[in-house]
N, C-alpha and C positions, 0 to 999 in steps of 0.2 A: 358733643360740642355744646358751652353753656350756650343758654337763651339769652338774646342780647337783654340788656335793662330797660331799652326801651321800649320792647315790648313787654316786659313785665309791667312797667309801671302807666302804660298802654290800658292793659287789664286793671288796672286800679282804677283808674282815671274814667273808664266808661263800665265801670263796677260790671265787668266780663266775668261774672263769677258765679257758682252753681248753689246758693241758697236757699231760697225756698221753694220747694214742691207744689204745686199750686195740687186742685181736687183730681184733674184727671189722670194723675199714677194712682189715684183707689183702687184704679180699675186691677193694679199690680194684686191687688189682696189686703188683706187687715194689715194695718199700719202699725208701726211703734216708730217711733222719733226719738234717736238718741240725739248726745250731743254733737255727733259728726256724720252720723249716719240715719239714715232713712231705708228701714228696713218693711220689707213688703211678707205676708205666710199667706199663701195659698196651695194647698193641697201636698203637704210633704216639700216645696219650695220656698226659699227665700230668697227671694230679689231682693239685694242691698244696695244702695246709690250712697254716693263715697261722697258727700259736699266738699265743700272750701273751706268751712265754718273751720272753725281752731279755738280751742278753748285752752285755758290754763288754770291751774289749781281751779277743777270743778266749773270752770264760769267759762261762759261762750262769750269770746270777745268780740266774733266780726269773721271777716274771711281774710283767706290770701291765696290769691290768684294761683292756679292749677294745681293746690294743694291737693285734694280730693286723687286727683290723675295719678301724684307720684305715690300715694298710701295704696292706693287698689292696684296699680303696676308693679307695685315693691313689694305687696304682698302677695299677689299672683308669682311673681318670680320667688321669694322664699318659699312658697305653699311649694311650686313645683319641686324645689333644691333639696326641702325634706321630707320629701314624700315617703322615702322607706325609713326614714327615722319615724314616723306619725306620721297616721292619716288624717285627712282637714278636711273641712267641709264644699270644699271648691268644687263647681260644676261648669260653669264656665264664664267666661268674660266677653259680654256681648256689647259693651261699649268700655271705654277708656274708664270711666269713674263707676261702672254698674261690676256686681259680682252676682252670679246664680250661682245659689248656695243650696245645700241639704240642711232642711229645716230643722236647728237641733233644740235642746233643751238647754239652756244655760248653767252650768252649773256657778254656782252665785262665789266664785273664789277666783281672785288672779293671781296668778302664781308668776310674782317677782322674782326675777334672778340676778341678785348684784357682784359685782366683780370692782365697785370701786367702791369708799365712802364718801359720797357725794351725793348730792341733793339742794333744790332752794325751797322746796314747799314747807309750812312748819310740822308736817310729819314723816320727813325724808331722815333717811339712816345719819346722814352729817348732822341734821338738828339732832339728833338724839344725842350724838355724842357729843356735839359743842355743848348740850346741857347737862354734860354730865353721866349719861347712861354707857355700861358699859355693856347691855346686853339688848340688844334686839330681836324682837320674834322668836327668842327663844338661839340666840346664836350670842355666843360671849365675842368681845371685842377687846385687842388687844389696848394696852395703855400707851400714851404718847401716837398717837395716830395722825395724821396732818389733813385738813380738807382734800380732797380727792386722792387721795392714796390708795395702791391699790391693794385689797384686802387679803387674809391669809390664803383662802380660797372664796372660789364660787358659793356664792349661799343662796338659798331660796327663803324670802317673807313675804307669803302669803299675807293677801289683802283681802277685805270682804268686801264686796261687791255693792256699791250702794246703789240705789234709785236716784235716776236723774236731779240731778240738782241737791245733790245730799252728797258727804264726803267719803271716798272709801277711806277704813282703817288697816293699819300693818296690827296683824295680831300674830302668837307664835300660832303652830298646828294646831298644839294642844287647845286653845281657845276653840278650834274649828269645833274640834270633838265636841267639847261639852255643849257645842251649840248646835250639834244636831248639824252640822253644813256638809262636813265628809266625813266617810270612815277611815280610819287609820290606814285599811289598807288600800285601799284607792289612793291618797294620799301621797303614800310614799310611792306608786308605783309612777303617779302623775310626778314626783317632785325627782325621781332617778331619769324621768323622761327629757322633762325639760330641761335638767342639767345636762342631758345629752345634746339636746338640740342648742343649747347655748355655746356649748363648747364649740359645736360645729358652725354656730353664727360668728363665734370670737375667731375661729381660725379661716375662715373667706373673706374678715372685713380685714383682719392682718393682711393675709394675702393682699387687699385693692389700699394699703397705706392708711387703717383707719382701725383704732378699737373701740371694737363692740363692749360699754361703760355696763349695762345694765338694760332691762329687756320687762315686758310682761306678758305672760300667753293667756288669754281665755279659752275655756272649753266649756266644750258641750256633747251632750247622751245622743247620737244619732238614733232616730225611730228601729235600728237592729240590734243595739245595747252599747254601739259603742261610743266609745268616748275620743273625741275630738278637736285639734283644732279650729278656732272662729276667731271670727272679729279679721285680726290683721296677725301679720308675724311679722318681728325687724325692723316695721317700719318707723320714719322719722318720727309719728307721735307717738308710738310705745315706746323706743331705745334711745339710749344716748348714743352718740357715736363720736368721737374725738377726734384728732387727728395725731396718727403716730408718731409721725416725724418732728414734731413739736412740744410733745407731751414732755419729758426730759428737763426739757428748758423754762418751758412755763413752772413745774414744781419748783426749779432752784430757785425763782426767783417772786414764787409765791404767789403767781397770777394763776385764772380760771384758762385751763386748757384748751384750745381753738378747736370749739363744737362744731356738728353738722347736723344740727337738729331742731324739737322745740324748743330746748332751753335756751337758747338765744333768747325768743320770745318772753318764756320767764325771765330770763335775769332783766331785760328789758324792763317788767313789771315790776319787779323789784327794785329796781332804780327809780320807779314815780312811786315807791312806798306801797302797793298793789302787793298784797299775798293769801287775796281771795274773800278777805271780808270789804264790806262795802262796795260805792258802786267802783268798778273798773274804769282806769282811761283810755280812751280810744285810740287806737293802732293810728299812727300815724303814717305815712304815703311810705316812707323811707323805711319802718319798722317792717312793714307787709312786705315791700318790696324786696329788701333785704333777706325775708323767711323764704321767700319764695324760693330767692336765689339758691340760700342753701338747699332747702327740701330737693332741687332739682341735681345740686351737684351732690348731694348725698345718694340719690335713686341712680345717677350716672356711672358714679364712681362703685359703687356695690356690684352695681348688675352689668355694667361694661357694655349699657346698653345708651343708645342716644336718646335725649325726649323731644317726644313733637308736640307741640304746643297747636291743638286743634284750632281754626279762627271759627267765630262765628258766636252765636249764644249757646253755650255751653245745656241750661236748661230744654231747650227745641231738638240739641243735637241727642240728648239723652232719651227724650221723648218719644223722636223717630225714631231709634233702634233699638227701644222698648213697644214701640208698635200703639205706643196709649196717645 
């Protein structure tokens, strides 16, 4: 059942929202600060705390109320869905926005998987070919293609991994090679993987009246050798997600297809001229609220699960069932 709006924009209105970590989760272990996450290593574990924060094209805009809840729920439920396709780093879920994780090693490449040609960022597969290119990371593209259409098949372009506040790039494999980032044959075994776990994401979101547009998986070396999924799976800030019964109708008549994700949010920015240089505009009561909405019927509709919207301060209530 959706969350009424007035309780969303409740959470705005008295900024009920999980942002910053004040000193006493140190106690979690050595810190790293990404841009949505707060990640704790002590002793072969990693505590991750899932904020609110929401960035776009590289840049952290602000929050949206219970965003953090549906990325770590949506990702605990796909971790569990593909657990015998890949094994992932999940240990267990001791609060709604927290994950205990197996401490891995990053490997510094994310492996994109697209199934539409679509994109707003200026280095998304549609900018490439509105400008012209017909080949991407090393995948040819046919001619005469239209914005979001969908592609011959599945592809994988690999991205490299930036440091916070830096851009990742789409580069082919072969760039990875000569850069020393992976072996070829790691490579393909990680790029036959994902294509399996994508297929298996495209064919559950068909199932709940939604396709799965496009996806990105991080991995990481568990302390045993192996290699794993991290981060998130599926969820609303990694994948696009559309809605199927609509799709059809939006191409004949040339409009963007009714998302359920962050690209709201982007095309949002893109509408105030915002695509990551300079400073950004501020999310407005109705833009947040709005994302919220979706993010919430996106984890609904996926998982077939209801969301409970915790009351209270969000930061205390993490606190307490982290024990810090």
């Amino acid at each position: 059942m959706p969350i009424p709006r007035e309780v969303l924009r409740e959470a705005v209105a008295q900024e009920r929202t999980l942002d910053v970590l004040d000193a006493r989760f140190d106690a979690l272990g050595k810190r790293y600060s990404g841009k949505v996450r707060e990640n704790f290593s002590h002793e072969g574990t990693r505590t991750i705390v899932v904020t609110d924060r929401v960035s776009a094209f590289d840049v952290v805009l602000g929050t949206i109320p219970f965003k953090g809840q549906v990325l770590n729920q949506m990702a605990a439920y796909w971790f569990e869905v593909t657990s015998e396709l890949m094994d992932n780093h999940l240990i267990d879920i001791p609060d709604p926005q927290v994950v205990r994780a197996i401490d891995c090693e990053p490997i510094p490449v994310e492996m994109v998987v697209r199934a539409y040609l679509t994109g707003s960022s200026s280095t998304s597969i549609w900018r490439a070919y509105e400008s012209g290119a017909r080949s991407f990371c090393g995948h040819d593209l046919p001619e005469g293609m239209r914005n979001h259409e969908r592609l011959p098949e599945n592809i994988v372009t690999p991205s490299t991994k930036a440091a916070k506040g830096d851009h990742d790039q789409s580069v082919a494999k072969e760039q990875l090679f000569e850069m020393g980032v992976i072996d070829p044959e790691t490579f393909d075994d990680l790029e036959r993987r994902c294509l399996g776990l994508f297929a298996y994401g495209q064919k559950l979101a068909a199932e709940r009246g939604l396709i799965l547009v496009d996806t990105k998986y991080e991995l990481g070396r568990a302390p045993d050798g192996r290699i794993v999924l991290i981060d998130e799976i599926h969820t609303p800030d990694s994948s696009r997600y559309w809605y199927a019964d609509t799709y059809e109708a939006a191409m004949s008549k040339g409009e963007d297809p009714r998302a359920l994700d962050k690209e709201y949010v982007r095309r949002w920015l893109v509408s105030q001229g915002f695509r990551g240089d300079g400073p950004a505009p501020a999310l407005p009561e109705e833009v947040r609220v709005e994302a919220a909405a979706r993010y919430i019927e996106t984890y609904e509709r996926v998982t077939g699960r209801s969301f409970e919207a915790p009351a209270g301060d969000p930061v205390a209530r993490v606190a307490a069932n982290l024990g810090v």
